[in-house]
DOKOLDO-283212 format. One record per residue: residue in three letters; x, y, z of N, C-alpha, C in turn. Coordinates in steps of 0.2 Angstrom, whole numbers, plus 5000, padded with zeros to 4 digits. Atoms other than C-alpha are relative to their C-alpha. Layout:
N
alaXYZXYZXYZ/...
This chain:
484
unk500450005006466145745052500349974994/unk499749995006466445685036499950054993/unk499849945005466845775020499250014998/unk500649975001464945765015499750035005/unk500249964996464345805031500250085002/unk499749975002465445945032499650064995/unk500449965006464846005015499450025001/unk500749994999463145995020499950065004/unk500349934996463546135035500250044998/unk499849925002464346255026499650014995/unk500549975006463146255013499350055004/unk500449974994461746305027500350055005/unk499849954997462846415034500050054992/unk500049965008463246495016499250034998/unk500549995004461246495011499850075007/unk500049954994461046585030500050045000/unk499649945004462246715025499850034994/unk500549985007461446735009499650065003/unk500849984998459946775017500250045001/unk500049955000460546905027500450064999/unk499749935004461547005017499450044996/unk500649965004459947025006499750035004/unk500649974993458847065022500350075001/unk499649954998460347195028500150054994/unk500049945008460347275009501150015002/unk499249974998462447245013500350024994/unk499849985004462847264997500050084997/unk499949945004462947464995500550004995/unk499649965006463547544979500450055005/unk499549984997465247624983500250064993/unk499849975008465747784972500950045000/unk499150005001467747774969500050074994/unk499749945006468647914959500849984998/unk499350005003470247934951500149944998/unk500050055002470047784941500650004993/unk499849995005471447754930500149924996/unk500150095002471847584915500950005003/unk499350024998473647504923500249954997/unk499550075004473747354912499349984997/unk500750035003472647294897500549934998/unk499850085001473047084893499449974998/unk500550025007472147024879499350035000/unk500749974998470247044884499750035008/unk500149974996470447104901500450065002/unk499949934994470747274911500150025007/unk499949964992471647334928499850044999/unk500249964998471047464933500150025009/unk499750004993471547564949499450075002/unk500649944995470047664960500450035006/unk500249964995470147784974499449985002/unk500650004995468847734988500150035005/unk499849974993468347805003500249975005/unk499550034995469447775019499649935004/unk500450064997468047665027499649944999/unk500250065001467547565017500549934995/unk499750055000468347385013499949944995/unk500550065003467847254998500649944999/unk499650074997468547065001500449994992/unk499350015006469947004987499349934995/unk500550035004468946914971499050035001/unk500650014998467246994976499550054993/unk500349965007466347044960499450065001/unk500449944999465547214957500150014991/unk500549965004464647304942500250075001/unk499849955001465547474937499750044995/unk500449975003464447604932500450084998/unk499849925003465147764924499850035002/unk500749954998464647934929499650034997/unk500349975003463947954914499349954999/unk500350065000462947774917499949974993/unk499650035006463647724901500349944997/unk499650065002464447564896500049965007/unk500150044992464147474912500449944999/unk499650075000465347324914500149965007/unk500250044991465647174928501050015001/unk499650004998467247154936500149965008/unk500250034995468047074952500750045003/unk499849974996469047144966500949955000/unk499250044997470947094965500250015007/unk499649994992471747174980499750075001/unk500149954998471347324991500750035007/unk499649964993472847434998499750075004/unk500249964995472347565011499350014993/unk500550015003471147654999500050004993/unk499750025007471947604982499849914998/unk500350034999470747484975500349974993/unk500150025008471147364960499549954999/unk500650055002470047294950499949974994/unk499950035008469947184934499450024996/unk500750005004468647224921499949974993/unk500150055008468047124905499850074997/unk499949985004467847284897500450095002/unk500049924999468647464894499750035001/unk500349954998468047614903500550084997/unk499849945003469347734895500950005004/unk499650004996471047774901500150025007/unk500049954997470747914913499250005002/unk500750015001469047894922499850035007/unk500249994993468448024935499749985006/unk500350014993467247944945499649944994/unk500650025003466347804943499749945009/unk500550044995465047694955500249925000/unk499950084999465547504961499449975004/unk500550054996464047404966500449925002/unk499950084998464747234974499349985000/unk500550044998463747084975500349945004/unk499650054996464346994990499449945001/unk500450045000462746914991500149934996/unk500050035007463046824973500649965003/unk499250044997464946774979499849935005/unk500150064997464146664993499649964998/unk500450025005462746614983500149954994/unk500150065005463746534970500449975005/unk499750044996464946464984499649945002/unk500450044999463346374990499849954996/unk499850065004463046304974500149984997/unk499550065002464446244969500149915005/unk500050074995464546144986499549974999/unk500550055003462846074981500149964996/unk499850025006463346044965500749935000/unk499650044998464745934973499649935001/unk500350074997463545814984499549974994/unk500650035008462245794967500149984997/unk499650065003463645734956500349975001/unk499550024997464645634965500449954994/unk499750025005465045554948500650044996/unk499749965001465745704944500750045003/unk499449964996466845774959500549925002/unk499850084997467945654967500150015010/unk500149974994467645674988500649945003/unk499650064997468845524991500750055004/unk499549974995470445644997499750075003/unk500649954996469045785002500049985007/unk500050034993468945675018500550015005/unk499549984994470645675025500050075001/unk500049914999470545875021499650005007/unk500749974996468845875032500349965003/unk499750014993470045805045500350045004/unk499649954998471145935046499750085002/unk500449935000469746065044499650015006/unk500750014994468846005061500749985005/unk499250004994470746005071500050095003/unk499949954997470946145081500850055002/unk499250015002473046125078500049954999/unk499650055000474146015073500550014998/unk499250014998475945965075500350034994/unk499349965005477146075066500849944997/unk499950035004477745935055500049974995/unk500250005008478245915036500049935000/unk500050095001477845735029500150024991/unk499849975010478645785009500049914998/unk500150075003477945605004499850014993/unk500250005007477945574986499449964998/unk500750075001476445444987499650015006/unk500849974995475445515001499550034998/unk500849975002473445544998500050055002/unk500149914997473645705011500650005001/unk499549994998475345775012500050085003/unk499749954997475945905023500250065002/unk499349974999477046045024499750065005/unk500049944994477146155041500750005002/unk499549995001478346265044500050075002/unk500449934999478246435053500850044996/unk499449975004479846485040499650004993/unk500350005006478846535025500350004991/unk499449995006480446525011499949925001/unk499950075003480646345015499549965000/unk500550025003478946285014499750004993/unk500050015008478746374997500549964996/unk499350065002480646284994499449944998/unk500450084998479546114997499649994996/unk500650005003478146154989500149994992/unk499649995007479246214972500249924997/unk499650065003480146034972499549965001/unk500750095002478445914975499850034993/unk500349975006477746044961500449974994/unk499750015006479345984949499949915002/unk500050075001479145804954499549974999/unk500550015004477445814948499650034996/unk500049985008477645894932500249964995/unk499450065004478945754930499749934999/unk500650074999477545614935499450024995/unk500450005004476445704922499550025003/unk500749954997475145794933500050055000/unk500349935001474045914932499850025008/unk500049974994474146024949499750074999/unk500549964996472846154957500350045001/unk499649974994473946264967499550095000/unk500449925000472846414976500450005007/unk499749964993473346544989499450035002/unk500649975001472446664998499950044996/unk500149935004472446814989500650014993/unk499550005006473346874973500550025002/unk499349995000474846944979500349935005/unk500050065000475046784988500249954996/unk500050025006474846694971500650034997/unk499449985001476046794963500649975001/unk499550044997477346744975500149945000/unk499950065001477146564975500049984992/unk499650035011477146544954500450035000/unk499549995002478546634955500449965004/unk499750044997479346534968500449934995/unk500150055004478746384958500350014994/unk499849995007479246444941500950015000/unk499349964998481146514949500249915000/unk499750084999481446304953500149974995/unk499850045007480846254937500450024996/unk499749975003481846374929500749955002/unk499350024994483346304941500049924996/unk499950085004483046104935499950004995/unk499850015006483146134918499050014997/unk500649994999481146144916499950074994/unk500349915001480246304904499649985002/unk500749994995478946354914499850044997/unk500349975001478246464903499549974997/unk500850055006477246314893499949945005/unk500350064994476946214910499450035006/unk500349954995476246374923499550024996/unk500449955001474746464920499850035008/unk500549954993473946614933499750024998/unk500550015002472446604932499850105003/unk500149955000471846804932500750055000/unk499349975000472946954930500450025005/unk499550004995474646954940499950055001/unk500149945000474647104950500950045003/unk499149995002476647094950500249984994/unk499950025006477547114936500749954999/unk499650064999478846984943500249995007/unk499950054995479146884957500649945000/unk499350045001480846764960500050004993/unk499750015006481546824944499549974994/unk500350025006480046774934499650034999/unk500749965002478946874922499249975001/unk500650034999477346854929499550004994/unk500649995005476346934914500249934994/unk499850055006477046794901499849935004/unk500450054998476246664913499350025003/unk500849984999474446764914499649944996/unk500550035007473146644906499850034996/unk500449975005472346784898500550014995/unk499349995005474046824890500349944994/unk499950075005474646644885499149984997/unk500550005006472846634877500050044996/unk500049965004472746784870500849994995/unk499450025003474646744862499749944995/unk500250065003474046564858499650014994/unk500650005004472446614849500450044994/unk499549965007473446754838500449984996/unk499750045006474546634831499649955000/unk500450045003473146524829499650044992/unk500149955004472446674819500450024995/unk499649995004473946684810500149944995/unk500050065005474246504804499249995000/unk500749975005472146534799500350034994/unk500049995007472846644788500649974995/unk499550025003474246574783499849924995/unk500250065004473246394779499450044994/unk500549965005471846514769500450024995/unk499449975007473546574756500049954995/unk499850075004474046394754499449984998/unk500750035000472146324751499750044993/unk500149965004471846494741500549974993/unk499650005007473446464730500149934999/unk500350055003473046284729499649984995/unk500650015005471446304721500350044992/unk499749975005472446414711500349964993/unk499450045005473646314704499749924998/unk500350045003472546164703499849994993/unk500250005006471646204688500550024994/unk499649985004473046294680500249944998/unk499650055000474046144681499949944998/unk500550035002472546034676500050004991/unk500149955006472446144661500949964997/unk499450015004474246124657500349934997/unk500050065002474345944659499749984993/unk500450015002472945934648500550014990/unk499749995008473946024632500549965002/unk499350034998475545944639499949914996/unk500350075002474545774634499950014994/unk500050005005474145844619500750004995/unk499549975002475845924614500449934999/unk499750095001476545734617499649944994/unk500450055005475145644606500450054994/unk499849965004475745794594500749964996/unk499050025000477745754595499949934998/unk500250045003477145584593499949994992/unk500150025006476345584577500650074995/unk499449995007477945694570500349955001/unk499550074999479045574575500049924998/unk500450065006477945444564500250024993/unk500149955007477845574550500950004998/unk499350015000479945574552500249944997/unk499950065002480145404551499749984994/unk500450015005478945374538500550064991/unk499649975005479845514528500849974998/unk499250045002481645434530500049944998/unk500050065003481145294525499949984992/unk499949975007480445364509500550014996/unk499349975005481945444506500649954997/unk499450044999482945294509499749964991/unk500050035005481845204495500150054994/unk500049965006481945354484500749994995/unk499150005002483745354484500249934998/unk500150075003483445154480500050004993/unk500350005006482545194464500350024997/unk499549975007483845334458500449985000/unk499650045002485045214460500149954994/unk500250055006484245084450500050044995/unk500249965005483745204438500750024996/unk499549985002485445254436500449954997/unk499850045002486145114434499649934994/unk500350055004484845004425500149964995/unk499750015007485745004407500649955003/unk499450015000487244954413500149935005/unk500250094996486644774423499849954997/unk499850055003486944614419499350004998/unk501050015001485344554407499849935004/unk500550064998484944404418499850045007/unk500249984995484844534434499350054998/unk500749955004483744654422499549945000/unk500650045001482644504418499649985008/unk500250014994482544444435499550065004/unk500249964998482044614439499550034999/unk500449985006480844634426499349945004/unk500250084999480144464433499550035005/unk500449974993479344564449499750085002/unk500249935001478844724440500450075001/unk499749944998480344834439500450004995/unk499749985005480944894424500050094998/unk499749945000481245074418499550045000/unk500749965000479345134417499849985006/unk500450014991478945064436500550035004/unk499549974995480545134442499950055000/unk500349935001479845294434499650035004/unk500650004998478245274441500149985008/unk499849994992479045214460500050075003/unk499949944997479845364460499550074998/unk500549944996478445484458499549975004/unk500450044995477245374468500550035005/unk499649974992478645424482500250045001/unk500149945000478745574478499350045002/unk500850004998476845594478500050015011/unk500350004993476845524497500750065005/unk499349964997478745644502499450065001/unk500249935000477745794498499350015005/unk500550014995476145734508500350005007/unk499749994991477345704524500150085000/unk499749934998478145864521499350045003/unk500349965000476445954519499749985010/unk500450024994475845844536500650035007/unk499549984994477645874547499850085001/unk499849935000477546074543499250005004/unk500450024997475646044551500049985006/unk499950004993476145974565500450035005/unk499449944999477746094568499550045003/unk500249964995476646214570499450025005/unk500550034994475446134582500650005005/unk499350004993477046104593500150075001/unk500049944997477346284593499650025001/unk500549964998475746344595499849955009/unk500450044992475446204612500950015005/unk499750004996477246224617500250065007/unk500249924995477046414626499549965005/unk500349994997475446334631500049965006/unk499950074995476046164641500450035003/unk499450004996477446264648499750025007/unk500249984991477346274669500550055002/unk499649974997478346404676500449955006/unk499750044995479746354688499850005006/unk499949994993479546284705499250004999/unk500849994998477546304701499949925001/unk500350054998477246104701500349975007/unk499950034992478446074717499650025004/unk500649974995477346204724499749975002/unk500650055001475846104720500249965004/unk499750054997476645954725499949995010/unk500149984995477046024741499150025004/unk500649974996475146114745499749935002/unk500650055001474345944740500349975006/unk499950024994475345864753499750025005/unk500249954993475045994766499249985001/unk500750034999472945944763500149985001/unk500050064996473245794763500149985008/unk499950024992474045784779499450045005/unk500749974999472545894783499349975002/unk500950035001471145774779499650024992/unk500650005005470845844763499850074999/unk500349945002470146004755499550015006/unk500550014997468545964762499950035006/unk499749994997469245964777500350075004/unk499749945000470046124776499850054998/unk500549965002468646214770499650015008/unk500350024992467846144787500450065006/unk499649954995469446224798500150064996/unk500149905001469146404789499550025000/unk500549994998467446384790499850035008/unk500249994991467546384811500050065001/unk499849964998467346514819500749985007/unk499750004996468746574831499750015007/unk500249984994468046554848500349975007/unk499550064996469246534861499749975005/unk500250074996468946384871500649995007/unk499750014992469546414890500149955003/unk499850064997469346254895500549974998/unk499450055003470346154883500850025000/unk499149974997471946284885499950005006/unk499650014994471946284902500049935003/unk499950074997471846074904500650004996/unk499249975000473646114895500450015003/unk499649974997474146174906500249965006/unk499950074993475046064921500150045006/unk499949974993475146204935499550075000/unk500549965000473746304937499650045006/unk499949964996473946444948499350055002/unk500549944998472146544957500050005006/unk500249994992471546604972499449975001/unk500350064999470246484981499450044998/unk500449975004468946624977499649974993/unk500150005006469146614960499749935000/unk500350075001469046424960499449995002/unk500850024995467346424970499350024995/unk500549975002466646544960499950014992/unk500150005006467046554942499849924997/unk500250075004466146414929500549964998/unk499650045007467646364918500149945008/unk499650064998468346274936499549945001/unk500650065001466746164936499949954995/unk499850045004467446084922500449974997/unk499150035003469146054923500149945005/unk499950054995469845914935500750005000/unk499449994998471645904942500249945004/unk499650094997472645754948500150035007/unk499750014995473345844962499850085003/unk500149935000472846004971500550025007/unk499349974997474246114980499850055003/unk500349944997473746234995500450045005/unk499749974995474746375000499850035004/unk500549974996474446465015499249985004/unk500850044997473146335022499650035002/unk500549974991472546405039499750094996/unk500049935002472246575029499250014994/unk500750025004470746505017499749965005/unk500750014996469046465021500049934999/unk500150084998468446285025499550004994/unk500450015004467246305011500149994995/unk499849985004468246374999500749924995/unk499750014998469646245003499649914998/unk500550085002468046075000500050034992/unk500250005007467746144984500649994996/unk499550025005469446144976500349955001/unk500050094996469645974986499749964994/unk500150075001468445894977500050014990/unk499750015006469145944959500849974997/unk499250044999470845824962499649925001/unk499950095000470945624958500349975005/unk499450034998472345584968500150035007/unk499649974998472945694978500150075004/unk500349934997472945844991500850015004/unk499349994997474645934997499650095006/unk500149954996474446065012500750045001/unk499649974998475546195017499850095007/unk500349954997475646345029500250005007/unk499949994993476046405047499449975005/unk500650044997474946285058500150055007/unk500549944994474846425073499850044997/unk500449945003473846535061499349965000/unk500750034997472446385064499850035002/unk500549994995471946455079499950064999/unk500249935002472346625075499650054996/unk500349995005471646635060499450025000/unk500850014996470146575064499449984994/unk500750025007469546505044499649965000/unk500450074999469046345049499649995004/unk500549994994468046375066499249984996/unk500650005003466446305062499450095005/unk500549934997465746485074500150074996/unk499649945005466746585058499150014997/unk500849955009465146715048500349954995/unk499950015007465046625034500250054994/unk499949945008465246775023500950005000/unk499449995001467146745026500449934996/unk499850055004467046605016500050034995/unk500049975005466846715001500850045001/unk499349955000468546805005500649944998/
């Protein structure tokens, strides 16, 4: 078969299945006790139940937890189940300590969306990419095959079998840093969360080893349900954590741009204002520094005149006549000097007028220090901004985090094939290369779907006698295990 054909029978196997879980009413309510909260990360909730010994719910299988008081009703999805110690993640608190409460599953829903997702595959084929989906649906319709790695840097379908499960993750870790190094973005699902766990930390231990921070290259996708694996904090690479982190210093440089913005506006007009006297206080200084010059110059003829005047009598008579000649004899030297005395007394009256216009505008032009680099500075900052405008716009926004665009940041993005099948966000992301631990252990449906969100490139791994053992790929496999 090929990859559409393929997709076509599991889809009809899936809607099948559908059918008759709702026929069969399989979905009973379950009522867990001893509910307590084990770890809160950002907007979600562990949560750890008590169930009773015989009953069983599959890894990611979403349910509806109802209080005993039928109170605050919330959804949730099944991490892991040890014997009857159930975790479960919840989008909202129920309290810390929670005696009983009712877990409805809806396994129905889980294969429902499984089915169409894979429809939603063959309908846009503009959308998915099914070209390395094919050789998958090769391997998915083998019954075994040869226990041999092919760790090829530029192979469409690589590899890796190995019934030593340390050094296939080894393998798995070093193609993961040679295509972090190549600038790809990698898929990487297991089956189950503990599973998970273990290979990001694998993964994360290598990069750590080649000089690499993995804290700003790994995401795991839902909450770890270790709190470390080879040596690395599993919580500090939870999505929910690195977003909840990221968003809160987003919310922080918010406020921090809303200070500057604030104390721009601030300083704006002051600073407007101050120039404005400051241009005054200069036309000011200006017209003393006329009114100075204008009076020394006065002075200068004054002291001209009491000169002549003092001497007048005692100069020769052809320089008296000469100087008679052009209107300057002992009544116009008289009459100079009150005429310029006349105008001394007018400057004076105008200097001592503008003096104390200069003091009264110098208080008012003055800037405090540091306030116009301030300025200087802010205006900058807008500008590289785009502008007030601009930055009226980014405080306007609301803060809504935006899942998709943090997690296409991310170049190694670790879930369970569940998750991938079943949650919306992965319907919209796309990956260069998708990285699958534990092959033979995931479902053939689960395994097309995260297939056909990869460009490039598809790497395999896993103990290849768990094929027949397993038994995930058998086209005579219940479908409802494809939901697991």
């Amino acid at each position: 078969m090929t990859a559409t054909e393929l997709i076509e029978w599991w889809i009809a196997r899936l809607e099948a299945e559908q059918a008759r879980l709702i026929e069969t009413g399989h979905d009973t309510s379950v009522v867990a006790s001893q509910g307590r909260l084990v770890q809160t990360t950002g907007g979600l909730y562990l949560y750890e139940f008590i169930v009773p010994p015989d009953v069983h719910l599959p890894v990611d299988l979403p349910v509806s937890v109802v209080p005993a008081d039928e109170a605050d009703t919330t959804e949730g999805i099944v991490l892991r189940q040890a014997g009857n110690s159930l975790s479960v993640q919840l989008v909202d608190a129920i309290g810390r300590e929670v005696p009983s409460v009712t877990l409805v599953p809806d396994q129905a829903g889980l294969v429902s969306t499984s089915a169409f997702r894979l429809k939603d595959m063959l309908a846009k084929p503009d959308l998915y990419h099914l070209g390395p989906a094919e050789r998958l649906a090769s391997l998915l319709q083998a019954q075994e095959v040869e226990a041999v790695t092919i760790p090829s840097a530029s192979s469409v379908f690589t590899t890796v079998w190995s019934d030593d499960r340390s050094i296939r993750r080894q393998k798995l870790g070093n193609l993961a840093m040679e295509l972090i190094r190549a600038n790809k973005r990698i898929l990487l699902i297991s089956p189950d969360h503990q599973e998970c766990d273990e290979i990001v930390g694998t993964v994360g231990r290598i990069m750590k080893a080649g000089g690499l921070n993995h804290k700003t290259w790994i995401t795991r996708y839902e909450l770890p349900l270790a709190s470390q694996a080879g040596g690395v904090d599993l919580h500090e690479l939870g999505f929910e954590a690195q977003m909840h982190q990221f968003y809160a210093k987003s919310q922080g440089d918010k406020a921090s741009l809303k200070h500057k913005y604030d104390r721009f506006r601030e300083l704006a007009p002051f600073l407007s204002q101050k120039e404005a006297k400051q241009k005054d206080l200069d036309e000011v200084r200006l017209l003393e520094w006329r009114l100075v010059t204008q009076l020394r110059d006065l002075q200068v003829r004054m002291a001209d005149i009491r000169k002549l005047r003092e001497e007048f009598e005692s100069l020769p008579l052809f320089q008296r006549l000469r100087m008679q000649a052009v209107g300057k004899n002992a009544e116009s030297l008289k009459q100079y000097r009150a005429l310029y005395q006349g105008q001394l007394d007018q400057l004076d009256k105008e200097l001592d007028v503008a003096k104390n216009r200069i003091q009264e505008l110098a208080p008012e032009a003055a800037v405090p220090r540091g306030a116009r680099a301030e300025f200087e500075e802010l205006k900058e900052h807008m500008t590289k901004l785009g502008g007030t405008k601009k930055v009226r716009e980014l405080l306007a926004a609301e803060e809504n985090p935006n899942r998709q665009a943090f997690i296409q940041n991310r170049r190694v993005v670790a879930a369970t094939p569940t998750r991938v099948v079943s949650d919306p966000l992965f319907s919209r992301v796309r990956f260069d290369v998708l990285m699958v631990d534990e092959t033979p252990r995931i479902a053939a449906p689960a395994l097309l779907a995260a297939a056909g969100l990869v460009r490039e490139r598809i790497i395999v791994s896993g103990d290849p006698r768990e094929i027949a053992t397993v038994v995930e790929w058998t086209m005579r496999q219940p479908a409802i295990r494809a939901a697991q």
